[in-house]
Backbone as CSV, one residue per row, in Angstrom:
resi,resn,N_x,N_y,N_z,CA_x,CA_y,CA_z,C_x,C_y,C_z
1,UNK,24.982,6.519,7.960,24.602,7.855,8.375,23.455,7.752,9.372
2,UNK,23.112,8.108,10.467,22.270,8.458,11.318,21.193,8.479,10.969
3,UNK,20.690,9.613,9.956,19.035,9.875,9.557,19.294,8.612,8.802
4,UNK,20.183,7.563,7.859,19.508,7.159,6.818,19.051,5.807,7.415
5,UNK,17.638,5.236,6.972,16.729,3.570,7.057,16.633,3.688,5.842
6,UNK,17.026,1.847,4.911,16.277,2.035,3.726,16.662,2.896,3.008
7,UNK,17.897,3.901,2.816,18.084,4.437,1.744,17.234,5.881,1.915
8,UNK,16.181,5.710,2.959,15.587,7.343,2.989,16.354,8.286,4.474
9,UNK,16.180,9.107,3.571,16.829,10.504,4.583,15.843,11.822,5.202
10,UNK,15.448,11.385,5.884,14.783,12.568,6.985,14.624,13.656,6.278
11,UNK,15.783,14.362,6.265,15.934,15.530,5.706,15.255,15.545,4.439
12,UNK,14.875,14.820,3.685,14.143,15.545,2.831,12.908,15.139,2.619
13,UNK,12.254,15.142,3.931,10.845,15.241,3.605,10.071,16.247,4.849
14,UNK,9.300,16.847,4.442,8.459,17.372,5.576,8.040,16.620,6.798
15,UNK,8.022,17.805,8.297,7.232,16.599,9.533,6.135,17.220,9.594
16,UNK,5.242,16.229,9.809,3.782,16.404,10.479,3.701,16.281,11.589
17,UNK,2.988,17.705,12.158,2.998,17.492,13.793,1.646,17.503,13.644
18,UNK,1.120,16.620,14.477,-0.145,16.559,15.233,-0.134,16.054,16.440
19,UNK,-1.707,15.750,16.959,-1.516,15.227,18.284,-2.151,16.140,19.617
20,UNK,-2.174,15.929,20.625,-2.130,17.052,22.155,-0.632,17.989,21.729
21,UNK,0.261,17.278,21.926,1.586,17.780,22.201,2.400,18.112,20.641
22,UNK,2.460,17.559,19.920,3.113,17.595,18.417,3.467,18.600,17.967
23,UNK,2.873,19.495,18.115,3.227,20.805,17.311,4.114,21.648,18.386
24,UNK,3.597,21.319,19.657,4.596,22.067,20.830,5.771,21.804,20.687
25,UNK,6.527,20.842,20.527,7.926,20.450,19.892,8.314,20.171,18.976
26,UNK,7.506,20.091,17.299,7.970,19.865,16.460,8.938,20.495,15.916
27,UNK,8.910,22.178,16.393,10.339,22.496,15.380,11.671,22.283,16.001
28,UNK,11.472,22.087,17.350,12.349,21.556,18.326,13.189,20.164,17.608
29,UNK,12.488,19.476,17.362,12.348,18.208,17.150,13.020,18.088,15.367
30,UNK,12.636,19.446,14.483,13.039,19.040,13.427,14.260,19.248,13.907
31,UNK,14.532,20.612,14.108,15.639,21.168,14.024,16.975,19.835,14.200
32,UNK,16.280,19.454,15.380,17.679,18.670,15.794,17.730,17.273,14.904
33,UNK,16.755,17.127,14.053,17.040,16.017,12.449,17.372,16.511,11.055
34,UNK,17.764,18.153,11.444,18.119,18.848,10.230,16.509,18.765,9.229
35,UNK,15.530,18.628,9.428,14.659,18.653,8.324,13.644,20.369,8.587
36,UNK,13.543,20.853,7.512,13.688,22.101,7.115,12.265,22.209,7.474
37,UNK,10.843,21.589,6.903,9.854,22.211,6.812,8.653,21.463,8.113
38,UNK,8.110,21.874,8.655,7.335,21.660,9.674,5.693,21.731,9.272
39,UNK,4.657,20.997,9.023,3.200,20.745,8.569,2.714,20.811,9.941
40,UNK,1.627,21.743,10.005,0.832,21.457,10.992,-0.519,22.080,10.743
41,UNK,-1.304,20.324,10.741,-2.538,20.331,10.491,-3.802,21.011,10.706
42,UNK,-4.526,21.566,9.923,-5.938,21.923,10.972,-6.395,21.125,12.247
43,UNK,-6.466,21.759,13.043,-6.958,20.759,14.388,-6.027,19.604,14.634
44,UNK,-5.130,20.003,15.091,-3.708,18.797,15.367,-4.132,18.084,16.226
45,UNK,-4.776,18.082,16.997,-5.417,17.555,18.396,-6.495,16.262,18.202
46,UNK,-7.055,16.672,16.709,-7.760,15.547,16.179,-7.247,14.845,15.100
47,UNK,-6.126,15.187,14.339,-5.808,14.283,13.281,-6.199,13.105,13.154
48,UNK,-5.736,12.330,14.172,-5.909,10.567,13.984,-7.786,10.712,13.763
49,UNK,-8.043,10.994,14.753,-9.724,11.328,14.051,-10.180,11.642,12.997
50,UNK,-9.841,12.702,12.113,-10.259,13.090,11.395,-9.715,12.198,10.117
51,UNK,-8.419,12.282,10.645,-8.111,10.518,9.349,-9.116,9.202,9.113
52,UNK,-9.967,9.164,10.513,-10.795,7.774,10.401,-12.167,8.391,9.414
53,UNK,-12.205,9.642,9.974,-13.393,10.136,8.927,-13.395,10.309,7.000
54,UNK,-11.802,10.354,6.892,-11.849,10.359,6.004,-11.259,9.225,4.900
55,UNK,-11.078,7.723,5.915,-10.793,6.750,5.350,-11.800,5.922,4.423
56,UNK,-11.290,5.631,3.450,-12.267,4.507,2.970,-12.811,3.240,3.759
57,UNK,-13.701,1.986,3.697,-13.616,1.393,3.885,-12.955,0.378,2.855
58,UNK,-12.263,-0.740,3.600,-10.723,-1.301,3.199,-11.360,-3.031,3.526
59,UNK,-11.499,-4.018,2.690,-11.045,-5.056,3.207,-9.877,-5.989,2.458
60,UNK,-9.161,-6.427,2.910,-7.895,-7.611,2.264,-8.369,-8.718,2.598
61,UNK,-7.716,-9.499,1.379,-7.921,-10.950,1.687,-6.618,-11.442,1.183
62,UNK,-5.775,-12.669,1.542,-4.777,-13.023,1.447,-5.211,-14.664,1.295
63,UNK,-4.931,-15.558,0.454,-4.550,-17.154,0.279,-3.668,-17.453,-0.271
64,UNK,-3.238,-18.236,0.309,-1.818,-19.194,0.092,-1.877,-19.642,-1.036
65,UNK,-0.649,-19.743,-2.026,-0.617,-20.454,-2.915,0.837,-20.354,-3.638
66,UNK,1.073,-21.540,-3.414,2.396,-22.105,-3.985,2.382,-22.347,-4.809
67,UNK,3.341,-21.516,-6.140,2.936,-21.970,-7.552,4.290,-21.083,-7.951
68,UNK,4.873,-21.796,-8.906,5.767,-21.412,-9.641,5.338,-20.705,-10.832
69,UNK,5.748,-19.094,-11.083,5.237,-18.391,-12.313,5.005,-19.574,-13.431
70,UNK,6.383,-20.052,-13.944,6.589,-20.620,-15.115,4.906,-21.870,-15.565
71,UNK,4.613,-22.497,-14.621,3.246,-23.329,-14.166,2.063,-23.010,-13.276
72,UNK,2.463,-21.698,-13.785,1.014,-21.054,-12.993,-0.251,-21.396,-13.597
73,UNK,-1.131,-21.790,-12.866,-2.413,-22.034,-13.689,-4.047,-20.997,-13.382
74,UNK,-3.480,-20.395,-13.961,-4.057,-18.794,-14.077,-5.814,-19.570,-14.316
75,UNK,-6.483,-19.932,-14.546,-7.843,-20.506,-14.394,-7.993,-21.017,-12.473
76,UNK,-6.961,-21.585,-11.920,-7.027,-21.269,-10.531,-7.012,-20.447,-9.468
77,UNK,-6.015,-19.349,-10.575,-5.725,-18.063,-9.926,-6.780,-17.163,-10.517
78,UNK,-7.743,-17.242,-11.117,-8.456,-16.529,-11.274,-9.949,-16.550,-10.606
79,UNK,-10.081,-17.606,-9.770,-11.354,-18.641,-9.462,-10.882,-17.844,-7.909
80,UNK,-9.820,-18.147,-7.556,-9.442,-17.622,-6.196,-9.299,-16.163,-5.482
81,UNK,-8.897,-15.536,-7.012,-9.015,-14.033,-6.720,-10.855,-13.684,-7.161
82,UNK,-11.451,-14.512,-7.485,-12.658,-14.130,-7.443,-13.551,-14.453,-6.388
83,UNK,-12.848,-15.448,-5.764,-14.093,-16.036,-4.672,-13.411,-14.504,-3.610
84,UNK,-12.139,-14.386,-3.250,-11.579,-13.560,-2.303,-12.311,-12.104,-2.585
85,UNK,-12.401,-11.855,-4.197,-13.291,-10.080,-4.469,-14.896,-10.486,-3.846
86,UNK,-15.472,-11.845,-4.094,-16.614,-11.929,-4.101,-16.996,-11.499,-2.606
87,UNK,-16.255,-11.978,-1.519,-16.501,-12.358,-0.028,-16.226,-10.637,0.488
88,UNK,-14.690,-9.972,-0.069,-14.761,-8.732,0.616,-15.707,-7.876,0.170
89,UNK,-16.618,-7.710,-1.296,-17.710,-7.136,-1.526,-18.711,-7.528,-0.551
90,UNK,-19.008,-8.432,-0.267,-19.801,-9.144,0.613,-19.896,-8.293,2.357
91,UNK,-18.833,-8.350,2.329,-18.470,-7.629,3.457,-18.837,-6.343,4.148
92,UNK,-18.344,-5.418,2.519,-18.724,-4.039,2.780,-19.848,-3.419,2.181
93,UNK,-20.746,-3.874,1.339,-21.489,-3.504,0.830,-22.491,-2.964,1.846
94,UNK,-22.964,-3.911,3.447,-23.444,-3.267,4.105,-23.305,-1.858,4.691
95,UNK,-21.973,-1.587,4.438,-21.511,-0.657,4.953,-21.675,1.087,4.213
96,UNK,-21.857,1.023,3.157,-21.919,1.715,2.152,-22.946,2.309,1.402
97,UNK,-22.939,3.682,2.025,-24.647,4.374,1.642,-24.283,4.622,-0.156
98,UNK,-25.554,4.195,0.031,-26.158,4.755,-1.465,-25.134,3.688,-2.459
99,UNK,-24.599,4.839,-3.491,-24.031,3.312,-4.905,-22.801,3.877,-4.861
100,UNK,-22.047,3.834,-4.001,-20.978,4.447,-3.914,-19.827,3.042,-4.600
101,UNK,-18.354,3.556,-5.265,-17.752,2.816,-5.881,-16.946,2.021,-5.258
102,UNK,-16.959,0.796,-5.577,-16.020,0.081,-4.864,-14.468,-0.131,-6.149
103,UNK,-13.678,-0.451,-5.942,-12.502,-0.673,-6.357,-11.847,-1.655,-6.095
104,UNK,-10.962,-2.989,-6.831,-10.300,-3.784,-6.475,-8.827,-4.139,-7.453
105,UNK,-7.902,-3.748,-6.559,-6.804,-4.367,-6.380,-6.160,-5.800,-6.336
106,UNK,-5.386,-5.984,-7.018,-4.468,-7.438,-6.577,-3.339,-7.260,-6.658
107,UNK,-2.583,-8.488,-5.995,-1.197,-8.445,-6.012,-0.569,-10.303,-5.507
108,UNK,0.619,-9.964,-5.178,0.864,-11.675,-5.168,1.579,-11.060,-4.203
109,UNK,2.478,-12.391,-3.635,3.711,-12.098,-2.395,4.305,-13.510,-3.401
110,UNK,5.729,-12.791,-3.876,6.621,-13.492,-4.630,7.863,-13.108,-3.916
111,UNK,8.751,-14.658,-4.639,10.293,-14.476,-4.017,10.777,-15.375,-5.225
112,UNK,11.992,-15.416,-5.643,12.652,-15.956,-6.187,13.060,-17.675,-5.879
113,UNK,13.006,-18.799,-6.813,12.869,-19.931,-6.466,14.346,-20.163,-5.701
114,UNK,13.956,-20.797,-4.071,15.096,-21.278,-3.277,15.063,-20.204,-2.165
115,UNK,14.393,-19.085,-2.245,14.477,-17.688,-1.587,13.539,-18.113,-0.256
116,UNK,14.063,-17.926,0.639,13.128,-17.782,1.949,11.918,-16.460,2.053
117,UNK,12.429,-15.136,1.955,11.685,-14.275,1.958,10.729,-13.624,0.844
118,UNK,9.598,-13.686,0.776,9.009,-13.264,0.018,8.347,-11.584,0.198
119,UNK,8.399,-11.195,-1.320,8.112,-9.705,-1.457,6.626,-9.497,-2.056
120,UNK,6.143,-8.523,-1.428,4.643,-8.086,-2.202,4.397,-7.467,-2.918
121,UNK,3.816,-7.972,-4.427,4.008,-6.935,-5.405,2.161,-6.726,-5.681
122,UNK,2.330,-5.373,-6.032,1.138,-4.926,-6.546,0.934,-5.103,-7.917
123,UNK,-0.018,-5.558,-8.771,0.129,-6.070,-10.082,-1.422,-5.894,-10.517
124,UNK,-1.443,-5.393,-11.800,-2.366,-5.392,-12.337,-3.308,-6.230,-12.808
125,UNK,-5.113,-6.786,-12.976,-5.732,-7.710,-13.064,-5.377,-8.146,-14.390
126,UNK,-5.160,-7.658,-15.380,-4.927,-7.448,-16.948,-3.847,-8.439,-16.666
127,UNK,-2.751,-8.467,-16.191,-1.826,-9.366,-16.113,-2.019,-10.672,-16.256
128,UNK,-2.986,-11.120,-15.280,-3.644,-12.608,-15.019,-4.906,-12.883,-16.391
129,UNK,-5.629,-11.594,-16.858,-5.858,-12.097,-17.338,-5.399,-12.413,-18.832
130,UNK,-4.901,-11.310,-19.215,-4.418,-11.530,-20.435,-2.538,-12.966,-20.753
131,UNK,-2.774,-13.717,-19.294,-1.698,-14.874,-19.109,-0.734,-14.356,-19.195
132,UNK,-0.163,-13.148,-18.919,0.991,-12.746,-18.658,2.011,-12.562,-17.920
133,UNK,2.782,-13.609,-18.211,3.972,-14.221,-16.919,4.715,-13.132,-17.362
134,UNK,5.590,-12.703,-18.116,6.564,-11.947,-18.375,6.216,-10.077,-17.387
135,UNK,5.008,-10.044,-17.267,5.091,-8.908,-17.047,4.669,-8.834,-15.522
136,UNK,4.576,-10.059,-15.055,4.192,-10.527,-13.477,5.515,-10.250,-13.322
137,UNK,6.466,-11.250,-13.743,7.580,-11.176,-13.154,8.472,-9.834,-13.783
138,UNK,8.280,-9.199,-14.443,8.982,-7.922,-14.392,8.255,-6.714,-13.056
139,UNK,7.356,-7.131,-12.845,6.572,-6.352,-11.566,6.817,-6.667,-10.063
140,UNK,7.529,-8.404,-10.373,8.011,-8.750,-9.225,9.856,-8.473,-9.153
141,UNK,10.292,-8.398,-10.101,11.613,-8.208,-10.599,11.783,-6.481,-9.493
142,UNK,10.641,-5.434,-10.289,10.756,-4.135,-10.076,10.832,-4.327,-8.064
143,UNK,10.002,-4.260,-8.346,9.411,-4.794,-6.282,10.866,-5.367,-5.561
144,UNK,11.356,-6.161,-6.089,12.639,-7.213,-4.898,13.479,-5.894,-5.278
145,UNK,13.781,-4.886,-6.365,14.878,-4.114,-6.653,14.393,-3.025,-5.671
146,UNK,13.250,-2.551,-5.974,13.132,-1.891,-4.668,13.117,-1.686,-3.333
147,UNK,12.784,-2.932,-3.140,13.271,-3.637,-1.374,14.539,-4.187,-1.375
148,UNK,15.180,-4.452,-1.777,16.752,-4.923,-1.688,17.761,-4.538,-2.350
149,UNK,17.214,-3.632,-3.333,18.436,-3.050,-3.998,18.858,-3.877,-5.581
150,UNK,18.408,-4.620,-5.333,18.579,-5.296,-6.547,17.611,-6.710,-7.176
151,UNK,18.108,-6.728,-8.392,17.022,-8.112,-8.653,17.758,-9.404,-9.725
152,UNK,17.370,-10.071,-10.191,17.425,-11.110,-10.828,16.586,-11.514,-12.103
153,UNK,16.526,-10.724,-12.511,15.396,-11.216,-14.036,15.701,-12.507,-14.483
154,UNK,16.804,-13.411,-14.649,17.183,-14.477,-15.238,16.951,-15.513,-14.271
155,UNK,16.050,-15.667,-13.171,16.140,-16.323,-12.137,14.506,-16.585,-12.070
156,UNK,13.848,-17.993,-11.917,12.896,-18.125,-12.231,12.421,-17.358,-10.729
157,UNK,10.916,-17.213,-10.913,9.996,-17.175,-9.611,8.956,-17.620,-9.652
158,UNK,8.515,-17.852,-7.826,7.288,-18.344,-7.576,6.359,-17.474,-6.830
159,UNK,5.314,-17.935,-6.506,4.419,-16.965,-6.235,3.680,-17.805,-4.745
160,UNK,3.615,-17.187,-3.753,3.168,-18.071,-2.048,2.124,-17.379,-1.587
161,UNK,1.347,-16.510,-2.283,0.101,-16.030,-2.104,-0.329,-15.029,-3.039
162,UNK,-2.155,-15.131,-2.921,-2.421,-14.047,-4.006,-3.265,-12.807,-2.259
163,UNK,-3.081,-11.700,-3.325,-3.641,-10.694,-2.464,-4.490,-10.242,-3.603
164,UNK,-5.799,-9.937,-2.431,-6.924,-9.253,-2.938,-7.441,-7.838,-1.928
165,UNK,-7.572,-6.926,-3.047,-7.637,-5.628,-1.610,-9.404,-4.655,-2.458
166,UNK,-10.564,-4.864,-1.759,-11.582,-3.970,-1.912,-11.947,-2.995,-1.196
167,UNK,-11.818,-2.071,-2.349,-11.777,-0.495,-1.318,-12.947,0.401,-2.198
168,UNK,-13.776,0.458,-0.622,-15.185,1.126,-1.059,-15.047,2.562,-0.720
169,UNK,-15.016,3.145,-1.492,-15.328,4.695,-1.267,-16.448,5.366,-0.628
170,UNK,-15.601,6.255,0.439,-16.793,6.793,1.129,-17.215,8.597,0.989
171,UNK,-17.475,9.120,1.777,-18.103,10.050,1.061,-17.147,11.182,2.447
172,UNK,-16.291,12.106,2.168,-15.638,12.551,2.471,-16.499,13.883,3.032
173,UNK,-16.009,14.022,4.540,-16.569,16.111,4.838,-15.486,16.916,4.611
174,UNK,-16.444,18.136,4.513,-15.393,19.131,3.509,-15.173,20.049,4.778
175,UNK,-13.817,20.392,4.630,-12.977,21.442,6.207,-12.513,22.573,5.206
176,UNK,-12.602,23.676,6.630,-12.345,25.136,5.737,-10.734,25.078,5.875
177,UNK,-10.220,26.209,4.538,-9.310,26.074,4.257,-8.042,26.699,5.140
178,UNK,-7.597,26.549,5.317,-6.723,27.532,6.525,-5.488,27.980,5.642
179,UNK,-5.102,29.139,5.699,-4.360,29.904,5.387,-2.613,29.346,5.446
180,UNK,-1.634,29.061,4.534,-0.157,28.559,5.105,0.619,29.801,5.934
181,UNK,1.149,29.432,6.270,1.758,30.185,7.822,3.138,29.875,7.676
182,UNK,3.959,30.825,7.651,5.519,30.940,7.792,6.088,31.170,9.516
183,UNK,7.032,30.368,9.434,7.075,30.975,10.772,8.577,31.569,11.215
């Protein structure tokens, strides 16, 4: 089908127009993708701006590591996802008025043993620490089913990097509310 990538269909999600021009043709623009509802932002002209204002600061860290779930040695993987939290705290802390919260994330980039492509799964710290292979790989199981449609639970896996993601919260400005508009 035309609209469909990936299994998603146009049509059922809202467009966001922003931009100089965006909103001047957006219903133009739905119309002819069949999608019904049209968003248009306070100050369309600044979106991408006003998105940077209201981003967190973000750093990732990514290292390699080749390791088969089944012989994972989670005292390595834990030394590594700590030096990687230690360095992106490091990072942003300058950045960050007052005691504002930071937050950290992990995840791996897994593929199935023999598999060329590897998938990125988001996974909880509790996992690693409480040595839990079974529920790594049901998180990596979920992840390949969602990117490919399907998975393999009976099929060992390995793991070709850990991801570490620290995200410092920043302190958001507040915009007046604008009224929804039918058109």
């Amino acid at each position: 089908m035309l609209f469909r990538s990936r299994g998603l269909d146009a049509r059922d999600f809202s467009m966001v127009a922003y931009g100089g021009a965006g909103p001047l043709h957006a219903v133009a623009v739905a119309r002819e993708l069949s999608i019904a509802r049209v968003v248009i932002p306070f100050a369309p002209g600044y979106f991408s701006a006003i998105g940077m204002l209201m981003a967190d600061l973000r750093r990732d860290a990514v290292r390699t590591l080749f390791a088969r779930l089944a012989q994972l040695d989670f005292e390595h993987v834990d030394a590594v996802f700590s030096e990687m939290e230690t360095a992106a705290r490091a990072e942003i802390a300058p950045c960050l008025p007052g005691a504002t919260a930071m937050t950290v994330e992990v995840g791996a980039d897994m593929r199935y043993i023999g598999q060329e492509h590897a998938v990125s799964v988001d996974l909880q710290a509790e996992m690693f620490t409480r040595r839990d292979r079974q529920a790594i790989k049901r998180a990596f199981d979920a992840a390949h089913e969602s990117r490919y449609g399907y998975a393999s639970p009976d099929e060992g896996a390995e793991i070709v990097s850990l991801r570490c993601t620290v995200v410092g919260a920043m302190p958001k400005p507040q915009w007046p509310e604008a009224p929804a508009r039918e058109a």
